[in-house]
N, C-alpha and C positions, 0 to 999 in steps of 0.2 A: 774646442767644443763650444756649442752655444746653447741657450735658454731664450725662452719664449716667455713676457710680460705685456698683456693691453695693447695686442698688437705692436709689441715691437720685436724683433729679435736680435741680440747679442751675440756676438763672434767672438773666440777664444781659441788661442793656437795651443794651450795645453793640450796635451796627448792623455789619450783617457787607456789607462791598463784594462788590455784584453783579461778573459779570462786564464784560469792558467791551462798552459798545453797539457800534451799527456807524458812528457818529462818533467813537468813541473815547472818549467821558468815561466816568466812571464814576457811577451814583446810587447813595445810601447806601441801603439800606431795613431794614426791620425784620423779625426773624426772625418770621416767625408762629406764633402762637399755636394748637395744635388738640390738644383733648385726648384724651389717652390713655388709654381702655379698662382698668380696672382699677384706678384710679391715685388710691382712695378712703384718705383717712388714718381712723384711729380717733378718736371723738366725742371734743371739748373737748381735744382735744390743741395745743397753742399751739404758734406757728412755730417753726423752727430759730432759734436765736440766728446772730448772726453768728461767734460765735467756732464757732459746728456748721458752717459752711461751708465749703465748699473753695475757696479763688483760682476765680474764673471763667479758663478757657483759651482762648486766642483761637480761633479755627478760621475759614479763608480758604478760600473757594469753589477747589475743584479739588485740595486735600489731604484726605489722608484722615487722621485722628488717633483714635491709639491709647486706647483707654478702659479702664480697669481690668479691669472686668466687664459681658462684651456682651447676657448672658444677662438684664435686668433690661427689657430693650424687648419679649419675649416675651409684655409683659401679666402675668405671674404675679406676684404677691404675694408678698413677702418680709417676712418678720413681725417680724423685729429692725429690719428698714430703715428711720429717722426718714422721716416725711413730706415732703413733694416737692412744690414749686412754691411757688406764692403764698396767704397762709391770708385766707381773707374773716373777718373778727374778728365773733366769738360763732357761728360759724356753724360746724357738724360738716364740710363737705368743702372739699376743695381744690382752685384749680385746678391743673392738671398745669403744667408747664411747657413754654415752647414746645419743639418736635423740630426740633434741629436740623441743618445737615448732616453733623456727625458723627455723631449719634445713627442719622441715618436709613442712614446706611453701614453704621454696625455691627449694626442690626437688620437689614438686607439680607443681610450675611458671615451672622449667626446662622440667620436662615430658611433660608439653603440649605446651612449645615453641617446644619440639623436636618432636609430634606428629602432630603439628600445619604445622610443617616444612612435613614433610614424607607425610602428606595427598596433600598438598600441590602440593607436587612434583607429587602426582599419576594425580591430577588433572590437571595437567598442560600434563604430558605424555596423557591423553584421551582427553583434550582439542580439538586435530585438529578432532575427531571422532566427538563432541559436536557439533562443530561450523561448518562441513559439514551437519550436520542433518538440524542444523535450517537454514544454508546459502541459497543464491541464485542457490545451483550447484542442493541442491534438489525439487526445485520449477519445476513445480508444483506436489502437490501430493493428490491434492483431486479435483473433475468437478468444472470446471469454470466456470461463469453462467454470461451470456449475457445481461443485460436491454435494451430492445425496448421500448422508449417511447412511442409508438403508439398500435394501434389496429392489432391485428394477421390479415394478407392479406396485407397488405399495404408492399409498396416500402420498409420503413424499417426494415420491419418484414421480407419479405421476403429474400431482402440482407443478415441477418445477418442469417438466414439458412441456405441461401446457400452458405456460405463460413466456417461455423461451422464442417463439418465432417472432411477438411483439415485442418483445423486449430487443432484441435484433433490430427488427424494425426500426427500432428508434436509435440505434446506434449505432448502426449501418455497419456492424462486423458480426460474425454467425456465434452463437449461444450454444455451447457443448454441456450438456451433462453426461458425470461421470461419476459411477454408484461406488462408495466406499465403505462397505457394510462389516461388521465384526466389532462384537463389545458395547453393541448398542449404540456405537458411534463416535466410542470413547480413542481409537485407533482413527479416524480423521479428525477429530477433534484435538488431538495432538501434535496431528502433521500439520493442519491448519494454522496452526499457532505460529510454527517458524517460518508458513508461506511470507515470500515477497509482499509487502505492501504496495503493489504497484495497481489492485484494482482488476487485472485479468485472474484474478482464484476470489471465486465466492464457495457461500457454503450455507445451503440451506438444510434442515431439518423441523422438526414441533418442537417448537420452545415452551414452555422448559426444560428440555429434555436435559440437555447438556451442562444444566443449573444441578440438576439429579444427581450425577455420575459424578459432578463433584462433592457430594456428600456421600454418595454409595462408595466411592473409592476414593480414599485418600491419597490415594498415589499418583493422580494423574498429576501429568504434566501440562496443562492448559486450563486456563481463567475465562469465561464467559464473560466476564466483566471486564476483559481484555480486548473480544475481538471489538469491530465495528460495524454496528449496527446499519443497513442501507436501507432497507423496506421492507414492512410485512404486507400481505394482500391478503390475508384468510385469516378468519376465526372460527374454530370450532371447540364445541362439547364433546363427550366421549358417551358412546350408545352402549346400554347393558345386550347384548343378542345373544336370544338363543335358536334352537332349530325350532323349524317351521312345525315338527310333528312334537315337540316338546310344550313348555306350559303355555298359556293363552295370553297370562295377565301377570304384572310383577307381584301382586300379590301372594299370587300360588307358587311363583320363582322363592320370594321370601320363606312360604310355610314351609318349603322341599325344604332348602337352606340350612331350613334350624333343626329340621328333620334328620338331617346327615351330612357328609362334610362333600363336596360338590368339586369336578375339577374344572376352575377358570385357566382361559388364556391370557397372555399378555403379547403386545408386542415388542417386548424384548426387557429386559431388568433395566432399570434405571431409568424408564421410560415416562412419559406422562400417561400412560397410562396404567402402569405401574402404582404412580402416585394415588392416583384415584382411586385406582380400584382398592390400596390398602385402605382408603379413607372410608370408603363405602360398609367395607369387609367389617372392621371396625365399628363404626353407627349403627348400621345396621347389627351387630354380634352374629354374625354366622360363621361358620369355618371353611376357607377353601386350599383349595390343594393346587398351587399356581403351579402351570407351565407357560415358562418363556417362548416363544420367536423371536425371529430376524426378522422384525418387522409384520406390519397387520397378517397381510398376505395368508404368512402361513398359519396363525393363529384360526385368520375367515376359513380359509380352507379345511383345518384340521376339524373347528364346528360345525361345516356343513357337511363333511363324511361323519358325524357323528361318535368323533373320538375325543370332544369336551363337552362337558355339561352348557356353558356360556363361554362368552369371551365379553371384554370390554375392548372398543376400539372407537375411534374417531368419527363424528356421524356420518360422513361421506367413502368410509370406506367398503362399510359392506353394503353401499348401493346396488351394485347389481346384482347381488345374489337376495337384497331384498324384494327387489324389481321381478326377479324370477321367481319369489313365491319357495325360497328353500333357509330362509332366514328371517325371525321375526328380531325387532325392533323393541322393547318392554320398557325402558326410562331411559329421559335424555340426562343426564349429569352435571347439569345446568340452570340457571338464573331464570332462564326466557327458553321458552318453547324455539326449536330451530324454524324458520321459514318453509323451509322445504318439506318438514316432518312435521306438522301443526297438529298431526292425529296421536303423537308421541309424549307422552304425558310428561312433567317433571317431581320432582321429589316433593315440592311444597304440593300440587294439586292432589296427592294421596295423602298429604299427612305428614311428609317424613323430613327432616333436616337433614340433609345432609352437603356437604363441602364440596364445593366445584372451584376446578382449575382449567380454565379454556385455553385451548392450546391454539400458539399461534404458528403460523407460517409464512416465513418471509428468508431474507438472504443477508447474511453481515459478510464484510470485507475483513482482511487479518488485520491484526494490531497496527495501529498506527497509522494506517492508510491515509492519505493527504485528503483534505478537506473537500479542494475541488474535485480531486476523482470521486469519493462519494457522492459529490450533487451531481453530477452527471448521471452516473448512477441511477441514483433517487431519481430525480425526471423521467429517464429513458422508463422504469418500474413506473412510478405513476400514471404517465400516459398509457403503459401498455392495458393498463386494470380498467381504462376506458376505450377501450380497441370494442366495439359493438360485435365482433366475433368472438373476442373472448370474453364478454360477460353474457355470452350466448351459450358456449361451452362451460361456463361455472353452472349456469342454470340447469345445464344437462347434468353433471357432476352432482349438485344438490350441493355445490360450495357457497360459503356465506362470505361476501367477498367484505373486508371488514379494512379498509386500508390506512396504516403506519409508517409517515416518514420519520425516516432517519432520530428527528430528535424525539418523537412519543415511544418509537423502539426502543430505545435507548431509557425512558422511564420505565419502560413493560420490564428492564432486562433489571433495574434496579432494586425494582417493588417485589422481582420475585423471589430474590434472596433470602429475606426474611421468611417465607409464607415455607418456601422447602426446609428451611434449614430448621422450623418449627417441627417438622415430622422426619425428620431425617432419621432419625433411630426406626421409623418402621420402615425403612428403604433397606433397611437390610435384612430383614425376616425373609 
């Protein structure tokens, strides 16, 4: 047998025991001989002495043993390293010595440290190719899909229409809404929670809504203070409407009120509009007899067939049935006179105190969503809110375009915590 040291190798005619046969004995045999590529000494160099040698070391089939230096099987030529194997006398080459099974181990460990290394290196040279593929520079690369928690027609559903072809626009993949109405929003507002963080599932609705439904129902399974907030573009107040052939003025709405107990609409329990309107009901002391909807829609509709006394809803939802003269407008719900409704009086211009909670509309991403998908995001929303056709289209709407990035969303979602969780006990009446 022989063994490999610093470029040199050693020769030994010990016979290395085979494994054992399938009788059990064992046959001695002789390590073979085959040479190795490279392994040529300089002319008329005479053998190593025995005192140049090292102890032969035994080496037994099925262990592996440690060699000084593994790098000398590689074939390469080491130029201090005395010659190796057995010298044919007068004759300029050597033969190598036989490879044995340690040598053949350690040249096996060396190839694929040195292959381990070279693959290595390729992958590190194609690396910055990989890690633009999957980074934030290539997002987005497939339609991005919108959740409306509401019924298609309504304020939310239409919002997020009509700001979807801009928003496209600026990030050059198509903009899907897809309506997911039931429970006031509380059923996508759950599924949303375990969406992918990956930035193609948004989800818009009127915030606060889904700040509500965590007080009105303790059960749910999703945190508002969880998702990620990306843009809002709209603010609005909530409009008292009644029909066109009903009172004139909110003052004769009040006197009826206290007169008898009245049926309002809402658009759906747990709603901002909900909110409000207990807050009103209340200041105001009148009594009313709430019926929910899926949203405005059915709420507008039901008071212009004349099968509620009022409804509260969003200023810009019962625009065209105000526009058509079958629907009057009586108090905006709010701070500041709306823009578009400047004939629409507020609570302080009569007199009266009362609590407003302006709903916003915009789109958060699910939990945890990576920073740079957000700002892209946010951008692609920003610029679309200055697209000269869609703030031509908000004008036709009587939308009050009010715009929120990412991080003032994100204070709107914080600050409202407190303010529901202050009336949360009448969110269940």
């Amino acid at each position: 047998m022989s063994v490999s040291a610093r470029g040199v190798t050693f020769r030994s005619d010990r016979r290395v025991p085979s494994p054992v046969s399938p009788r059990g004995s064992r046959r001695p045999q002789r390590a073979s001989f085959r040479p190795s590529p490279g392994a040529i000494a300089p002319p008329n160099r005479p053998p190593p002495s025995p005192a140049q040698r090292e102890p032969d070391r035994p080496c037994l089939a099925g262990r592996i043993v440690r060699l000084p230096s593994p790098s000398v099987h590689l074939g390469w030529p080491v130029p201090s390293a005395p010659p190796a194997g057995r010298h044919l006398g007068g004759s300029s080459r050597i033969i190598p010595a036989p490879r044995t099974l340690a040598a053949v181990v350690t040249q096996g460990l060396v190839r694929r440290r040195f292959l381990g290394t070279a693959l290595g290196g390729a992958l590190t040279l194609a690396a910055p190719g990989l890690t633009r593929a999957a980074g934030p520079s290539s997002f987005p690369r497939k339609p991005i899909k919108i959740i409306v928690t509401a019924d298609a027609g309504g304020g939310e559903d239409t919002e997020a229409r009509g700001i979807a072809p801009y928003v496209q626009k600026h990030l050059g993949v198509n903009v899907l809404i897809e309506n997911q109405p039931g429970a006031g929003g509380k059923i996508a507002f759950e599924k949303f929670q375990r969406t992918e963080p990956d930035g193609y599932t948004l989800i818009t609705y009127t915030f606060p809504k889904s700040i509500i439904i965590e007080y009105l129902d303790k059960t749910t399974r999703y945190r508002t203070r969880d998702f990620t907030p990306v843009y809002a573009w709209s603010r609005s107040n909530q409009l008292l409407l009644v029909h066109a052939d009903a009172w004139k003025s909110f003052d004769e709405f009040v006197k009826a009120a206290r007169a008898k107990t009245l049926a309002g609409g809402l658009s759906g329990r747990g709603s901002t509009t909900h909110l409000v309107g207990l807050l009103a009901v209340e200041e105001l002391g009148i009594k009313v007899n709430w019926v929910p909807y899926e949203g405005s829609p059915g709420a507008i509709a039901a008071l212009a067939g004349k099968h509620l006394d009022f409804t509260i809803a969003l200023a810009n939802s019962g625009v065209p049935l105000i526009r058509a003269g079958k629907l009057r407008p009586l108090l905006l719900l709010g701070d500041a006179r709306d823009p578009y409704l400047p004939e629409v009086p507020i609570p302080k211009d009569l007199g009266y105190t009362l609590t407003s909670l302006p709903a916003l509309r915009g789109v958060e991403a699910p939990p945890h969503t990576p920073p740079a998908v957000v700002k892209v995001l946010e951008d692609a929303f920003a610029r679309a809110v200055t697209e000269p056709a869609y703030v031509e289209w908000t004008k036709k709407r009587l939308m009050v375009i009010h715009p929120l990035g990412a991080g003032d969303f994100a204070t709107a979602v914080r600050e409202a915590y407190p303010k529901v969780e202050k009336f949360q006990a009448m969110l269940k009446e």
